[in-house]
N, C-alpha and C positions, 0 to 999 in steps of 0.2 A: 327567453334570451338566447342568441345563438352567439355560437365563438368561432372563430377562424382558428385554421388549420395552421400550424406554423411554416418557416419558408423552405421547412425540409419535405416538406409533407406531413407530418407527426402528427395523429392526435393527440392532443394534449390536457383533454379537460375531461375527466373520469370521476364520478362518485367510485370508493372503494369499502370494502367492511375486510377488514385486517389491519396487520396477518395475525391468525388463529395457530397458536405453537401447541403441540401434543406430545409428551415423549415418545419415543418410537423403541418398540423390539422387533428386530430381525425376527421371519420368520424361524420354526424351530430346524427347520430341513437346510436351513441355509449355514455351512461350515461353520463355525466361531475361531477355527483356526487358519491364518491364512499368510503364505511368507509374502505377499504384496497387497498390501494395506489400501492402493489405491483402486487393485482386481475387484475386492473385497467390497467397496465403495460401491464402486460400479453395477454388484450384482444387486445392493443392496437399492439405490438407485431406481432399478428394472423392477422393484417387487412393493415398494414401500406404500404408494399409494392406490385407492381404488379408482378405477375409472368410472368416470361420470359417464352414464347413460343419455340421463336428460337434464334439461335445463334447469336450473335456481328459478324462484319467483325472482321474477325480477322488481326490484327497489322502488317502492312509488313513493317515499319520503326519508329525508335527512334523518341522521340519529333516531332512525326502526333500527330493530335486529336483522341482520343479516341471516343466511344460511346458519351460519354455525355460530351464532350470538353476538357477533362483536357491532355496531354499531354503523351504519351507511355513513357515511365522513365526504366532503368534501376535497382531493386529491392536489395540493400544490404541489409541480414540481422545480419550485426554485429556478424558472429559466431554462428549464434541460426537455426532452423532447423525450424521458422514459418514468413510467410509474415504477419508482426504485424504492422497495423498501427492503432493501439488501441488510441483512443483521448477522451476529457471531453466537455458536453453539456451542457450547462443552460437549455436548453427549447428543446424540442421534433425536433427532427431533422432525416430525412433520410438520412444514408449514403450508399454509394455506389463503391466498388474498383473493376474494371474489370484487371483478370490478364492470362496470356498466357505464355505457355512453348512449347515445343517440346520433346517429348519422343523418342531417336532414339535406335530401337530395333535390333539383331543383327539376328531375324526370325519370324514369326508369331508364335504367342503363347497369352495365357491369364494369366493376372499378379493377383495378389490377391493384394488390395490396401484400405488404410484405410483413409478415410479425415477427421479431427480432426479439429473442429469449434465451436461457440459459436453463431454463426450469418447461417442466411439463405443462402444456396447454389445453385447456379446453375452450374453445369459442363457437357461441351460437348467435347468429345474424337471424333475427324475427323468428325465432326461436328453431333454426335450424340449424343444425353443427355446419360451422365451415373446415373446422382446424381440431385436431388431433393431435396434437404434439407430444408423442411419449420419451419419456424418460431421461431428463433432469441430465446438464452434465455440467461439469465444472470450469471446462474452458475448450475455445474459444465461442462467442457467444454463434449462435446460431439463427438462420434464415429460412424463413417458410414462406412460399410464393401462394397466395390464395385468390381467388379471385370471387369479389364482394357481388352478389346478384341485389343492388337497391332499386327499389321501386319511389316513386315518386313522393314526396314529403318526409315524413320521421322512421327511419329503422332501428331498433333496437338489437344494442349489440352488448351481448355478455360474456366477461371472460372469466375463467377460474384458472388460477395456477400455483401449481403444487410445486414443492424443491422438498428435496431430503436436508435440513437443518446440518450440516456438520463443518464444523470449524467458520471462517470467513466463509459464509452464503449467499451468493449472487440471486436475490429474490427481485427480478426487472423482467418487465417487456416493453415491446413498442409498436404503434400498428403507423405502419408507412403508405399513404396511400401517393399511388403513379401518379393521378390525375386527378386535380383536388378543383378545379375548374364547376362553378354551382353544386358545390359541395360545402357546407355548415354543422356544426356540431351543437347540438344542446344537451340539456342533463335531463333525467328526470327527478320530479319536483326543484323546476328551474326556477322556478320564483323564488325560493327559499337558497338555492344556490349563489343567484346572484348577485345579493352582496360580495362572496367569496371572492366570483371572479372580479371585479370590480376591484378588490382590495389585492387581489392577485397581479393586477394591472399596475396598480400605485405601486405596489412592491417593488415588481422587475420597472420600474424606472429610476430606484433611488440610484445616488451614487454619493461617493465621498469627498468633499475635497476639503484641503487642508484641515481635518481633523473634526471635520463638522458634517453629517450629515443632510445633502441639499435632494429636491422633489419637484417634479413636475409641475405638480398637480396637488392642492391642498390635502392633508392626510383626513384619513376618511378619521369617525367618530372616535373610535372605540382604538385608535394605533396608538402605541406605545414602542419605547426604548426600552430595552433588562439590561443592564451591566451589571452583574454581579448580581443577581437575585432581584436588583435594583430596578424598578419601575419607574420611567419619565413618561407621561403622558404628551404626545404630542399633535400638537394645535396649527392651523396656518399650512402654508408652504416652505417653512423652514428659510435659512438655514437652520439647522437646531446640531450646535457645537457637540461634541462627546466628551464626557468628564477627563480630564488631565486624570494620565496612567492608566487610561481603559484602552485596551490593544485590540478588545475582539468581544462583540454586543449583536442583538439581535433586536430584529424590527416587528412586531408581532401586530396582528389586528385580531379580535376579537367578533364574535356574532354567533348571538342564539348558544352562547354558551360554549362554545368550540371555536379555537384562532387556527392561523395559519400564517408560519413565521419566515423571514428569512435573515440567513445569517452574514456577518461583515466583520473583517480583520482593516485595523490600520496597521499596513506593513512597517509606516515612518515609525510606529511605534514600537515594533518588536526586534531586536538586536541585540547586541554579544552583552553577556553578563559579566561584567569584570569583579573580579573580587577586592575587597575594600583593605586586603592586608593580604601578603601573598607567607605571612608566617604563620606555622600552625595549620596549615591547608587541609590536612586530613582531618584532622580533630574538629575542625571545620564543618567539613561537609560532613563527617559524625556524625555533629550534633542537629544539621538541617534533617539528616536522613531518620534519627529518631526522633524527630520534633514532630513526626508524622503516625501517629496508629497504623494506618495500611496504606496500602496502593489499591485502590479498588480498579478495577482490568475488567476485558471482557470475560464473556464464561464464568462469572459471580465470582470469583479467585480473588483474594483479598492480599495474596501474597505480604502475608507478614511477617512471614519469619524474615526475611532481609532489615527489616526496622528491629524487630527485637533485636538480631544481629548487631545491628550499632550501639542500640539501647546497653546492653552486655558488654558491649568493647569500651564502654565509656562509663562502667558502671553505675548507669541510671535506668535500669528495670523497674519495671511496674507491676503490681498487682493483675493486671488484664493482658501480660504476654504470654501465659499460658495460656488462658482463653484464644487468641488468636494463634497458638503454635496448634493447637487441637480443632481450629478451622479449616487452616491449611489442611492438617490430615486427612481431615473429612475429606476435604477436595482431592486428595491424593487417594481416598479409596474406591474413590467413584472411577477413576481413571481418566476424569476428564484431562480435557488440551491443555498441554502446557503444567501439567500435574508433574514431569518431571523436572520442569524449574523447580518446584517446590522440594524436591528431593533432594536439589542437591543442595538447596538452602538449609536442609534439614541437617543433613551429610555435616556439612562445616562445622553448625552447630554444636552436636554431639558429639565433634569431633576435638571442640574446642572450649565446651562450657559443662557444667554440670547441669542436672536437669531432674525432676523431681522422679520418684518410682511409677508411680500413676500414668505420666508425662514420658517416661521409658519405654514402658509396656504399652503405652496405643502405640508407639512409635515400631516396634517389634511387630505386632499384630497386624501394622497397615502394610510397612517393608514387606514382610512374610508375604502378603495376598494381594503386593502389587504386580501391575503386568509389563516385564521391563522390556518384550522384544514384542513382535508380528510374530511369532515361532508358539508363544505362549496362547493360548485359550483366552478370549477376548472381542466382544460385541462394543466396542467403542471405538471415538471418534478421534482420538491423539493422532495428532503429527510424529511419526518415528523418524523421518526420514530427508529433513532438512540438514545441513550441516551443524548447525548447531545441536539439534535435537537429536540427531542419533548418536554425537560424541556423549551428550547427558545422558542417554539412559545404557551406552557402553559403560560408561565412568559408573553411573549411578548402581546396573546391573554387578560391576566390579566389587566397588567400594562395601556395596550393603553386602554382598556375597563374603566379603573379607570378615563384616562385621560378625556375620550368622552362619559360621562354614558347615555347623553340623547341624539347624536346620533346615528342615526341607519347606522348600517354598511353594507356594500352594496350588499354582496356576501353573509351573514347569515342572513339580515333581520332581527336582532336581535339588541336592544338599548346596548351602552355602560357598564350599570350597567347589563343587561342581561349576553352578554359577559366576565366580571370578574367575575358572580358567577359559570357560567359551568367553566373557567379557573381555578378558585381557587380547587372546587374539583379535575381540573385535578392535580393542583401542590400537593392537598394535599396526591393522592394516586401515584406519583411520589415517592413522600418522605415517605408515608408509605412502599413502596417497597425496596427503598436504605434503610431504615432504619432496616427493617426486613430480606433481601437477600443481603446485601451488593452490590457494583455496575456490571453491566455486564461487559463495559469497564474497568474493573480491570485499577491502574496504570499506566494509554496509557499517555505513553511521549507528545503524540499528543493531546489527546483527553480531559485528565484530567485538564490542562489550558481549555477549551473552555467550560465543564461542568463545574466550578468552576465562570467562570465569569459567565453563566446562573444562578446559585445558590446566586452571589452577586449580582446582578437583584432584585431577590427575596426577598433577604435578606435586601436591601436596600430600594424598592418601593413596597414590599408587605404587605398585611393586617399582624396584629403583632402577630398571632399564625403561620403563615408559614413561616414570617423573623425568626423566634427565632430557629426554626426547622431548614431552611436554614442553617443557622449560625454554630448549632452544627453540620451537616453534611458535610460542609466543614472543621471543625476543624478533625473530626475523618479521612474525606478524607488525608488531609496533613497527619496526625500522620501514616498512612499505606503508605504514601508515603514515607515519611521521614526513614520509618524502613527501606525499602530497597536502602538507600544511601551507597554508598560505593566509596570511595576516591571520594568524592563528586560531586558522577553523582547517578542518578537513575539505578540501573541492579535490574532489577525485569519481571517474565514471564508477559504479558500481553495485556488483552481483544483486544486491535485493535493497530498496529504498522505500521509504515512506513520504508524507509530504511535508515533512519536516526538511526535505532535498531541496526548497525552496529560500530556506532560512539557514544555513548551513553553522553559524555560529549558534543555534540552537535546538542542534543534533544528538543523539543520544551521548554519542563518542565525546561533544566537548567534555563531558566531566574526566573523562578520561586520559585524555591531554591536560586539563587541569590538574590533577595528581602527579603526573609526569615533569610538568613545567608550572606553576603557582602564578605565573602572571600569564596565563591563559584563561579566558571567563572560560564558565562553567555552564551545564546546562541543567535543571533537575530533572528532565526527562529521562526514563528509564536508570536512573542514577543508584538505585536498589542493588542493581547488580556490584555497584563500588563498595558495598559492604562488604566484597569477597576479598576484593584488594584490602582493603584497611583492616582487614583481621587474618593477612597473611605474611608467610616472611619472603614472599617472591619479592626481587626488587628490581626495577627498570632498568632496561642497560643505559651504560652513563652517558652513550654517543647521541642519542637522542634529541636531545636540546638543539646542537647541530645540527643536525638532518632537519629540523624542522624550515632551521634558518636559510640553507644552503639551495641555492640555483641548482637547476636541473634543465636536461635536455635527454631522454633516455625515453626507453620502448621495452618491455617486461610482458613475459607473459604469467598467469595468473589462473588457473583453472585452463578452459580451452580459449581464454579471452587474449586477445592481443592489446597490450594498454600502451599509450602514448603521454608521453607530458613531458610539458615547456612553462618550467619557470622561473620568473623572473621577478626583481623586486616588486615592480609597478603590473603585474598581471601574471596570471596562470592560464595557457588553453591544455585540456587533457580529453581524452577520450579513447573508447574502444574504436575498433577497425570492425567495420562491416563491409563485407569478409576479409579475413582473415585473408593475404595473399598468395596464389597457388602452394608458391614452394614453401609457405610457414601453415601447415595442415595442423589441424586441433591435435590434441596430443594423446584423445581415449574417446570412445564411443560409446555411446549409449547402448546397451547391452539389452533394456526391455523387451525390443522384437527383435534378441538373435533368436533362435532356436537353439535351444540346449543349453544356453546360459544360464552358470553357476548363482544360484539367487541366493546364497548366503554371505555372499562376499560384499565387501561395502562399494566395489565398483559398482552392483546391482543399486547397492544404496544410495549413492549418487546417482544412478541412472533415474531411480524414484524423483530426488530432487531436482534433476534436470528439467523432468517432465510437471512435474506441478509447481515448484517456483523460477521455472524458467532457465531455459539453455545459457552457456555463455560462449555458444556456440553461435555467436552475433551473427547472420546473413540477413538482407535485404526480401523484404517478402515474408520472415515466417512473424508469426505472432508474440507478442512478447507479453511480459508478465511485469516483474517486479525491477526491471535492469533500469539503469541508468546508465543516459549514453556517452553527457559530453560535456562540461561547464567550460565558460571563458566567463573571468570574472576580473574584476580591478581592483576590488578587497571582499573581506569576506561577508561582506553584506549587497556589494553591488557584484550581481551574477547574473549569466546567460545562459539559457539550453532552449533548444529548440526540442517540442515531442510532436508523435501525436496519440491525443488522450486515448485512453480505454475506456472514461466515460465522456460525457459533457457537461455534468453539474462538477462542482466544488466540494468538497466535504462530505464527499456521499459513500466514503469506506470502500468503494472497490477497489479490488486488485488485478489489474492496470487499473491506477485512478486516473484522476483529471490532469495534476501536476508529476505524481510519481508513477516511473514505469510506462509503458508504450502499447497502445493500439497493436500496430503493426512494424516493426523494425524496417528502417532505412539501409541505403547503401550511406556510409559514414569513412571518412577517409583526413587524414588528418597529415599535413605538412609542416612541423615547423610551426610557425607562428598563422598557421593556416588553417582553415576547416573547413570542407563541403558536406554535406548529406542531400540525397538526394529519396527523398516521400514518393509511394506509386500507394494510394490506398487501393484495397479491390474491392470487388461489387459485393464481396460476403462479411465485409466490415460498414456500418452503420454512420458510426461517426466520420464525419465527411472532410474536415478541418485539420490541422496542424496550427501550434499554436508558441508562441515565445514568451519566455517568462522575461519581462523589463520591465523591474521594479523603477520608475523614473525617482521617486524619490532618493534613492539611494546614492544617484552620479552628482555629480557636481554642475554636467550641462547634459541636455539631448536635442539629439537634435533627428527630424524625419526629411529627405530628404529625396521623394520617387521612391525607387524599390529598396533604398538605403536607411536604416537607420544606424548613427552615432550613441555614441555615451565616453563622459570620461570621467575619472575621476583622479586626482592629483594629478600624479602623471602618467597613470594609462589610460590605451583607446580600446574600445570596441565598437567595429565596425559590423551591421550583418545586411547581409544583401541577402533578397525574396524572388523567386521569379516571379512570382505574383505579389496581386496586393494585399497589402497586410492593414487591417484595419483595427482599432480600438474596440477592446472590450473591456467592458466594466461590470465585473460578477462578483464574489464573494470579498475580491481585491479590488481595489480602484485605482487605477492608472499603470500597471503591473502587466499588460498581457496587449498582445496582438495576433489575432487570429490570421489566417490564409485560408480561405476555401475551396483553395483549388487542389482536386485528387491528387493529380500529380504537380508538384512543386520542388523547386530546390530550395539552399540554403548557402551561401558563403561567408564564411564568418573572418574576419580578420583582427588579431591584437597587435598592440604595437606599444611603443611608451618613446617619453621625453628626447630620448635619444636615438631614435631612428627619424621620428618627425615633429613635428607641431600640432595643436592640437587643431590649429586655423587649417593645416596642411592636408590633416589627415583623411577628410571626407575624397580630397584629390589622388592623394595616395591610395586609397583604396578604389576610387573609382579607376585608377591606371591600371590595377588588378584584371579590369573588363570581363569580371564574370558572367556567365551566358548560359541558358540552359535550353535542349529540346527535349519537346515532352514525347517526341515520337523517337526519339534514338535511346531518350534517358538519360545523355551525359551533359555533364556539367563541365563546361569547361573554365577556366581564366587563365592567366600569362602562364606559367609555368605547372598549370594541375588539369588535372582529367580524371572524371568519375563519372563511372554507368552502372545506373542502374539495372542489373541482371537478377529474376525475382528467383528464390532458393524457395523449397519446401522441407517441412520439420514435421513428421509426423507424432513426436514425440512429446508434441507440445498441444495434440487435443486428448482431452480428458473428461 
């Protein structure tokens, strides 16, 4: 059976056997001590794997053992054009995915082909290496020009690729061929395969409408619905409806023992959680918060002590919260990612409850021999160096120092009280920086709860010139959050996003406006972290409420970001400036490649987090990461942003993903009740598209209109103009997205409401705008605005 190449060129149909996870130790010659975490990475990166010599037996049947025992598997990838099986590390881990295709050509000739990775390559064509790809990096993805020597009929082509396992791991490639012309792809043991593809086909045609999943093509035998563990068996060509309150199921077919799934969200179904009684609110989400054992997370972290936290506050402990506080620990002595959330959950605890002697003393013993900086002795794989995480393990290194002054800690050889004064100067020029550059993570839905419980750490167990300081910088934090509430979700561009930036009233932060304000839903995502509030006596400033309510028209800056926002009852448009304008220059530079730069300082430390979760140093051309750039929205369920992906499936965990975060950063410019961006992809970025999130369910009307599309809802408009055309896609969402595939493209966004026009009016009114773009000058222009695109470089942002 042979398969076509998709209309990128991509191959797309691979037998694989992984990924094969091993833990990893650094060799012994390689430092354990190192003040940059990401150097460290790096070297470790260059050493971790062996290079393959020669070729794998290559796969002559389904579910055999692979090379290194894992089973030959048939490869869906969900509609996208990369074999991704990108996964998350606690601790230093080798992976490994061996995968095999068949190129069947229609003559001999030599193909021009492009492999697109982020991890170490080996590839052999009829068992000859074409591709060498050493050493694994973490961003931006990377481009190898190879050229395929096929001969006539079937080539076999084998790849192996290695990544170093640590934290969020980019495990993808992709082979691009130039000229796909009498070119075919088969597997081997294709008989056996093609069911797979077959039901791979039926797959990428479902789609959804009104709440019922509808099909092409009759469902193959063996396909089924899971909602909830839940199996429907389905028969026919559908429609086949989705149970009333299932928001998000998957469509699975089965064969020879092994399926291959794809996943589906009904967006009409997923929106704001209002609360049923806005009295009692905290005690409230208390009792939701302890109604839960753990949070189970990536990196096996079961984060429990935040549940016990409420369970305690609410005097309903259990027999098995010790068990899970001496899990946590575990996790805390291993040093794995994110081990110092757990710390400081501990922190509060102890600070606030009693706790058994047994229960005391591991707590002593792990504190003691944990690793609180990059300065300490340490082969692991923790983030130190985001904003969040370096105030936690400042605060954490402080606080446990405070706790233990005269003993010596095991890993710095430093006494307790030694410990809290190098810490304290850390938190103090933390806060000297927020307090002078505003934060990098701008109002991250995600991130701003997790820096704010680090800040009430401080604020509560620190010496009483950096509580008092804490204090006021989470008051000003809330008040720039609270400005950008609208119909009481947060829409605002911002420093690090997840894809939750789609659903904005089910962001981590609403639980946090819900505490603030009671008639605000809530959200339970990441909501663990409110255990710090509901067991503190920090209390919200009273203006709040206010700010959330009140119109705006103002320009702030925030880290080195320049932010905009305009709103209004019936709409909000906000967004960053890309770039920033000559005479408003970023406000501190990235210090990694000065020469002679002070690497103790937390400037350095932010210069680490510029560089792996991304600049907010926004220009046109460099690569981006975790930012978010722009919403126009008419409540807090019906929203706009134009990106373009860092991948092209849905749900697939990377950082740029599909919805959250950016390929490549635009030029972005914002007037008022106005917004252009102007898209230039380059030839070293893969994904080829720009894409708009419109959810239609959400507006009240839509309307497509040539290069225009409408929406409205009560009485706001949003208008956006394409210079290209924007066509329907239907992927993990149905009816929610429009693609552009053109490299370079613009964007002009326009809002409006009940009192500037009508809604009959408004498609005229915006076309009198007469937006226009060239793709050879780069500027966009319309009646009163002008944007060019001028491409910047960031070298700060490969890693």
């Amino acid at each position: 059976m042979n398969f076509s190449i998709n209309e990128q060129g991509f191959v797309t149909n691979w037998l694989i056997s992984g990924t094969v996870c091993t833990p990893y130790t650094p060799p012994a010659d390689l430092p354990r001590t190192w003040d940059d975490q990401l150097g460290y990475e790096k070297a470790v990166r260059g050493v971790f794997y062996p290079r393959l010599e020669g070729q794998p037996d290559f796969p002559r049947a389904l579910n055999t053992p692979g090379p290194c025992g894992a089973p030959w598997r048939y490869h869906y990838g969900k509609g996208g054009s990369f074999v991704d099986v990108s996964s998350v590390h606690g601790q230093l881990t080798c992976v490994r995915l061996d995968a095999a295709s068949i190129l069947c050509s229609d003559r001999d000739r030599q193909v021009q082909a492009v492999f697109w990775t982020y991890d170490a390559l080996d590839v052999w064509l009829n068992g000859q290496r074409v591709l060498r790809a050493q050493n694994p990096v973490y961003k931006p993805i990377r481009r190898y020009d190879v050229t395929l020597g096929l001969h006539a009929g079937e080539n076999a082509l084998y790849v192996v690729m290695h990544n170093l396992g640590v934290r969020d791991t980019r495990n993808i490639f992709g082979l691009q061929l130039k000229d796909t012309d009498g070119i075919a792809v088969t597997l081997p043991d294709a008989g056996h395969a093609a069911p797979f593809a077959r039901a791979e086909a039926w797959l990428n045609g479902l789609v959804c409408n009104d709440g019922a999943l509808c099909a092409v093509q009759p469902a193959p035998e063996s396909a089924f619905l899971e909602e909830n563990g839940h199996r429907t068996p389905l028969q026919g060509s559908g429609p086949w409806p989705v149970a009333e309150g299932i928001s998000a199921f998957r469509v699975a077919v089965e064969n020879d023992g092994a399926q291959i799934s794809r996943p589906f969200e009904l967006a009409e179904r997923i929106g704001p959680i209002y609360p049923q009684s806005t009295s009692d609110h905290y005690i409230r989400f208390l009792q939701r918060l302890a109604a839960q054992k753990s949070q189970p997370r990536g990196n096996n972290a079961c984060f429990g002590v935040f549940h016990v936290l409420a369970r305690l506050a609410l005097g309903t402990s259990t027999p098995e919260d010790e068990a899970l506080l001496l899990s946590d620990l575990d996790y805390i002595e291993q040093c794995c990612d994110c081990a110092d959330f757990l710390v400081i959950g501990l922190i509060r605890l102890l600070h606030n409850y009693p706790v058994s002697p047994a229960l005391e003393q591991r707590v002593r013993q792990v504190f003691l021999g944990f690793r609180y900086w990059m300065d300490e002795p340490g082969s692991d794989g923790m983030c130190f160096w985001s904003e969040n995480h370096a105030l936690m393990f400042y605060g954490a290194q402080l606080v446990v120092g405070q706790m233990f002054p005269d003993d010596v800690f095991v890993r710095s050889g430093r006494t307790g009280r030694e410990q809290a004064a190098i810490a304290a100067e850390r938190c103090r020029q933390w806060l000297d920086d927020v307090e002078r550059e505003g934060v990098e993570e701008f109002n991250s839905a995600t991130y701003m709860p997790v820096t704010l419980t680090a800040l009430l750490n401080l604020f509560e167990y620190g010496p009483e010139g950096l509580s008092l300081r804490a204090k006021n910088i989470m008051d000003d934090l809330l008040r720039q959050l609270c400005l950008h509430v609208f119909d009481h979700s947060v829409l605002s561009p911002q420093g690090r996003v997840y894809r939750d930036v789609i659903y904005p009233s089910r962001q981590a932060v609403q639980t946090l406006l819900h505490l603030i304000n009671p008639v605000i839903p809530y959200s339970s995502n990441e909501s663990m972290w409110y255990a710090c509030f509901a067991t503190s006596r920090y209390r919200f400033p009273a203006a709040l409420e206010g700010i959330m309510e009140q119109e705006a028209s103002t320009s702030y800056i925030s880290g080195n970001a320049r932010i905009d926002l305009e709103k209004h009852r019936d709409y909000i448009l906000t967004s960053v400036r890309s770039p920033r304008a000559p005479d408003d220059a970023p406000h501190w530079t990235n210090l990694c490649f000065v020469p002679g730069a002070d690497r103790s300082t937390n400037t350095y430390v932010k210069s680490l987090n510029e560089r792996f979760h991304g600049t907010s140093v926004f220009q046109p051309g460099v690569y981006g990461y975790q930012q978010h750039l722009w919403y126009a929205a008419v409540s807090n369920q019906a929203v706009v942003f134009v990106s373009h992906p860092g991948s092209d499936t849905d749900l697939d965990g990377m950082r740029p993903g599909y919805w959250y975060g950016n390929g490549v950063m635009p030029a972005l410019l914002q007037k008022g009740n106005v917004l252009g961006a102007v898209y230039h992809i380059p030839d070293s970025h893969p994904i080829r598209f720009t894409h708009t999130f419109w959810p239609q369910c959400k507006f009240d009307e839509t309307l497509q209109e040539g290069h225009w599309l409408f929406a409205r809802h009560n009485n706001g408009f949003i208008g956006l103009w394409c210079s290209g055309d924007q066509a329907e896609h239907q992927g993990v969402l149905s009816h929610c997205e429009y693609r552009c595939y053109a490299p370079k493209a613009a964007y002009f966004c326009v809002c409006a409401d009940a009192g500037k026009t009508t809604w009959q009016d408004f498609p005229a009114y915006c076309a009198g705008l007469a937006p226009s773009y060239s793709p050879e000058t780069g500027t966009l222009t319309a009646r009163d605005y002008s944007l060019t695109y001028v491409p910047h470089e960031n070298k700060t942002q490969f890693i």
